[in-house]
C-alpha positions in Angstrom: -94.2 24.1 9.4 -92.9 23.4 5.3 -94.0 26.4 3.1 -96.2 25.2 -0.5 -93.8 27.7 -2.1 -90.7 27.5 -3.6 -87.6 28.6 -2.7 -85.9 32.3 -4.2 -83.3 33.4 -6.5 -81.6 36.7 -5.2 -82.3 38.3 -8.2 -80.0 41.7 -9.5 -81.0 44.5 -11.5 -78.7 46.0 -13.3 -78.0 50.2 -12.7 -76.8 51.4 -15.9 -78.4 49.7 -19.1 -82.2 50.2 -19.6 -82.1 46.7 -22.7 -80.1 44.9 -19.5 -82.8 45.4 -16.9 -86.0 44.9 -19.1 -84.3 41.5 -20.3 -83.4 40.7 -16.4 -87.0 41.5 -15.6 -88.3 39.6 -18.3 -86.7 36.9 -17.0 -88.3 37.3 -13.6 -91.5 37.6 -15.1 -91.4 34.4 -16.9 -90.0 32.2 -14.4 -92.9 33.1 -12.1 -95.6 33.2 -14.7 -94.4 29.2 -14.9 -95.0 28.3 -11.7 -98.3 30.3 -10.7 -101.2 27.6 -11.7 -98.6 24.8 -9.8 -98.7 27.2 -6.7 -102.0 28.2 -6.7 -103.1 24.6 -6.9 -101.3 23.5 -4.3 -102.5 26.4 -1.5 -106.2 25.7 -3.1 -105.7 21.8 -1.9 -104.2 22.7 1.4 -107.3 24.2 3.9 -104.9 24.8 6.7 -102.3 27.4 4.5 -104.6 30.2 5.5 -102.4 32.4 7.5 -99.1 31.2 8.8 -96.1 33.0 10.8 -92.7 30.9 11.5 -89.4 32.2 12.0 -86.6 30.8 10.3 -83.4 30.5 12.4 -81.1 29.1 9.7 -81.3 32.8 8.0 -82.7 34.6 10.8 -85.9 36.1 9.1 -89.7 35.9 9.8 -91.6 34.4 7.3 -95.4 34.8 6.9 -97.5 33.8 4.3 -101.4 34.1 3.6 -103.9 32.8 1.3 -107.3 34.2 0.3 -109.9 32.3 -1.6 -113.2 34.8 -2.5 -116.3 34.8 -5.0 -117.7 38.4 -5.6 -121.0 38.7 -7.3 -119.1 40.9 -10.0 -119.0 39.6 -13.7 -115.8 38.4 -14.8 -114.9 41.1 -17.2 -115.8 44.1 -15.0 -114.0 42.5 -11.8 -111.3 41.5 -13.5 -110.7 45.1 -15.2 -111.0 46.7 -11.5 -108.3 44.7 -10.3 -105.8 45.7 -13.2 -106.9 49.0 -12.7 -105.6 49.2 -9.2 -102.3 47.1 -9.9 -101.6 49.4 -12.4 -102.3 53.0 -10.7 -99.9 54.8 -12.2 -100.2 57.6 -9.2 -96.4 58.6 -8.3 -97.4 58.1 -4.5 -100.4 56.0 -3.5 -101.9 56.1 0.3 -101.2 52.7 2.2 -103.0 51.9 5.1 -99.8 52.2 7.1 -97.4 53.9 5.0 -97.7 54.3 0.7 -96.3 53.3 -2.2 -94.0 55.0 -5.1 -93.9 54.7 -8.2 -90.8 53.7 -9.8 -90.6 52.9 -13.3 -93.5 51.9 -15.6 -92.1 49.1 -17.7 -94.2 48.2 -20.0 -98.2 48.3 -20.4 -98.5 45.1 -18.4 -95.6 45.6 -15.8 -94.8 48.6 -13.6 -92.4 49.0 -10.8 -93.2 50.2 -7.3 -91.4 50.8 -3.9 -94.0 50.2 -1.0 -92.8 51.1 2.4 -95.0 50.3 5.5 -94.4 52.0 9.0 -94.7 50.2 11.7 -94.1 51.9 15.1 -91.8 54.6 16.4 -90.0 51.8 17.8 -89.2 49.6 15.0 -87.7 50.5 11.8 -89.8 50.8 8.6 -90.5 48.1 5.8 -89.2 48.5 2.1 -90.0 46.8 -0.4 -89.5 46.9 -4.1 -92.0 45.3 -6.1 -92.6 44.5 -9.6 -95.9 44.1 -10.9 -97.3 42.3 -13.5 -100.5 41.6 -14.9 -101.5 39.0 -17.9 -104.9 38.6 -19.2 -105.7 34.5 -20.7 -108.9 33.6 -22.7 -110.0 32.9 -19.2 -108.6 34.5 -16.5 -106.6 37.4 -15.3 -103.1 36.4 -13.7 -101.0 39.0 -11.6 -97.8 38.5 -10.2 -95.9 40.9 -7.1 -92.0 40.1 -7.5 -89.9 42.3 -5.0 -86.0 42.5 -5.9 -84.0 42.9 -3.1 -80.7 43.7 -5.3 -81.0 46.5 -7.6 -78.1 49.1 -8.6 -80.4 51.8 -9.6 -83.3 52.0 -6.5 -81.2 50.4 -3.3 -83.4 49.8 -0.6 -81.9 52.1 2.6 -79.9 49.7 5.1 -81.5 51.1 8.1 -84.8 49.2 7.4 -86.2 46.2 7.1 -86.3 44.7 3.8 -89.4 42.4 3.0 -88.8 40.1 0.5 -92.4 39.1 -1.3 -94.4 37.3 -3.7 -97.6 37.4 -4.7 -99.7 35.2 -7.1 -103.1 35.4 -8.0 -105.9 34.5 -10.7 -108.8 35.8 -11.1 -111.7 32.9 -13.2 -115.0 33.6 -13.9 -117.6 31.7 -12.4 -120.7 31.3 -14.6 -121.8 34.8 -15.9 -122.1 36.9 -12.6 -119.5 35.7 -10.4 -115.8 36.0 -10.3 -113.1 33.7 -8.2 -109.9 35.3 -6.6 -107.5 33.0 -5.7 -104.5 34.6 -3.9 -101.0 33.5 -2.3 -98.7 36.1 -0.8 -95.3 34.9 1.0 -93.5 37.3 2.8 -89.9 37.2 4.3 -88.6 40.1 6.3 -84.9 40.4 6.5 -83.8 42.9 9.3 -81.7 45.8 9.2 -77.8 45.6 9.2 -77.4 49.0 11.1 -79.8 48.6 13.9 -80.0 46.5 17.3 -82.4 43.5 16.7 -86.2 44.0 17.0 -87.8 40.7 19.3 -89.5 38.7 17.0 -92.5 38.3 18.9 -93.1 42.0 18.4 -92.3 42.6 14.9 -94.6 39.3 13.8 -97.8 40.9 15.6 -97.7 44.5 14.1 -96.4 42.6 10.3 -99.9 40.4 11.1 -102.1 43.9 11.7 -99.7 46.1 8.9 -100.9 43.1 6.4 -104.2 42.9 7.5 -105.1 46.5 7.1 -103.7 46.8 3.7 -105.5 44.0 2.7 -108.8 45.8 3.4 -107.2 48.6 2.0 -106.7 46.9 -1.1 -110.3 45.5 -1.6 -111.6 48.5 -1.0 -109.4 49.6 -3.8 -110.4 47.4 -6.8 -114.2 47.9 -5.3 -113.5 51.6 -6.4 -112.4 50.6 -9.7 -115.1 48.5 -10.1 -117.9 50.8 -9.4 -116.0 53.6 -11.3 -116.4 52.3 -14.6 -120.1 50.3 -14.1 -121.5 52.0 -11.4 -124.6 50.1 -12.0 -123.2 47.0 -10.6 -123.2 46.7 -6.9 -121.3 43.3 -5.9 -121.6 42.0 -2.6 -118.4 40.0 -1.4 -118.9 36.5 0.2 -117.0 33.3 1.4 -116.1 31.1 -0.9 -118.4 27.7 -0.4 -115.6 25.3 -1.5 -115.5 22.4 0.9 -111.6 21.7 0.3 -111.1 25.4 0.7 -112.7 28.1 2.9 -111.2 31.2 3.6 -112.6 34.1 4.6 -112.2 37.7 2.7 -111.2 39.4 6.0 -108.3 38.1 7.9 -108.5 35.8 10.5 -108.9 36.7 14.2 -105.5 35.3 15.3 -103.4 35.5 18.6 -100.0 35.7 18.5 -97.9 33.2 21.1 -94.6 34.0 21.6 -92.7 30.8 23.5 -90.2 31.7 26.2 -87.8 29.5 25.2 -86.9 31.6 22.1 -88.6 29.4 19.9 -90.5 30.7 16.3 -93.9 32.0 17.3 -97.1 30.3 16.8 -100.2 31.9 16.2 -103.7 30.0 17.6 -107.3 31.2 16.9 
């Protein structure tokens, strides 16, 4: 199966020179902040790009991708302030469902820089990832883009796990005066350990699928938090999205994981 995204740049951070890395991360920044209404578009006009898991034998690495399409009866400006709110938690270590998250660097007031690293069994190595954030607010809408960097001199990633190379775009509109629309891509591709013995792929894809999953409820209930923090007087139910191009549910999928016997990428069937 083709992916809607595009393919990556290694990109380097530099160790040494703070001017160096902001430009390099600037640079980042923009080249996704190009592509995100392109993207988005295209996973909004394709109903079957809900949750996908193939493995990629030219390099070796699993890929998985999901998309999430939601309308919360939240008003645009206190939704959308929630969700920055919990981008931007400047916490030095943040709870994960299945692991947590460190905080790195804070760039600027928009960007900050995070190392997330999930753990998956006693039996497989962890996952590191680390992830720049970035949040832009429009006339209209609230952008926010995830960027890991696989390559940086000053934060390298420990060869003894898996490295997850991600990226995540999402918008947030408003829908008349009580509603707000999240759109949301995230494309994952986990590269395995160099110091290890290789992990069957078949096992690795179904605890990625329930990592994921978890952390995505983790997440929502997250920016709910935020939410009701600052306007506790507004109590937003979450519900489907009623697009008939698009329908994806909030909560992930109820998916079984085949692995084929010949070897070949895993599929995963309702």
């Amino acid at each position: 199966m083709s992916s809607s995204i595009p393919s990556y740049t290694p990109v380097h951070l530099s160790k040494d020179d703070d001017d160096v890395r902001k430009g390099e991360i600037a640079a980042v920044i923009e080249s996704q902040l190009t592509r995100i209404h392109d993207i988005l578009d295209a996973v909004d006009s394709a109903p079957n790009k809900q949750v996908s898991v193939h493995f990629d034998k030219e390099h070796q690495e699993l890929v998985f991708e999901k998309a999430l399409s939601t309308i919360y009866d939240i008003p645009f400006d206190v939704f959308a302030k929630g969700l920055r709110d919990t981008v931007h938690d400047l916490g030095e270590q943040t709870a994960l469902e299945n692991g947590r998250a460190e905080l790195l660097d804070v760039i600027d007031s928009d960007t900050i820089y995070k190392r997330h690293i999930y753990h998956l069994n006693n039996d497989i190595p962890d996952v590191h990832v680390n992830f720049l954030f970035h949040t832009k607010a429009t006339a209209d809408s609230l952008l926010w883009l995830g960027q890991s960097i696989l390559d940086d001199a000053r934060y390298p990633l420990p060869p003894n796990a898996f490295h997850s190379h991600e990226r995540i775009w999402c918008i947030v509109e408003p829908i008349g005066s009580s509603q707000t629309r999240l759109l949301k891509i995230r494309h994952i591709r986990l590269i395995p350990p160099t110091t290890t013995p290789p992990v069957p792929v078949g096992a690795i894809a179904a605890i990625l699928l329930s990592c994921y999953a978890a952390n995505l409820d983790l997440f929502e209930h997250m920016v709910h938090s935020k939410v009701m923090a600052s306007h506790d007087n507004v109590m937003g139910s979450v519900k489907t999205s009623i697009d008939p191009t698009r329908q994806v549910n909030n909560v992930e999928p109820t998916l079984t994981m085949h692995v084929r016997d010949d070897g070949g990428a895993p599929t995963l069937v309702p």
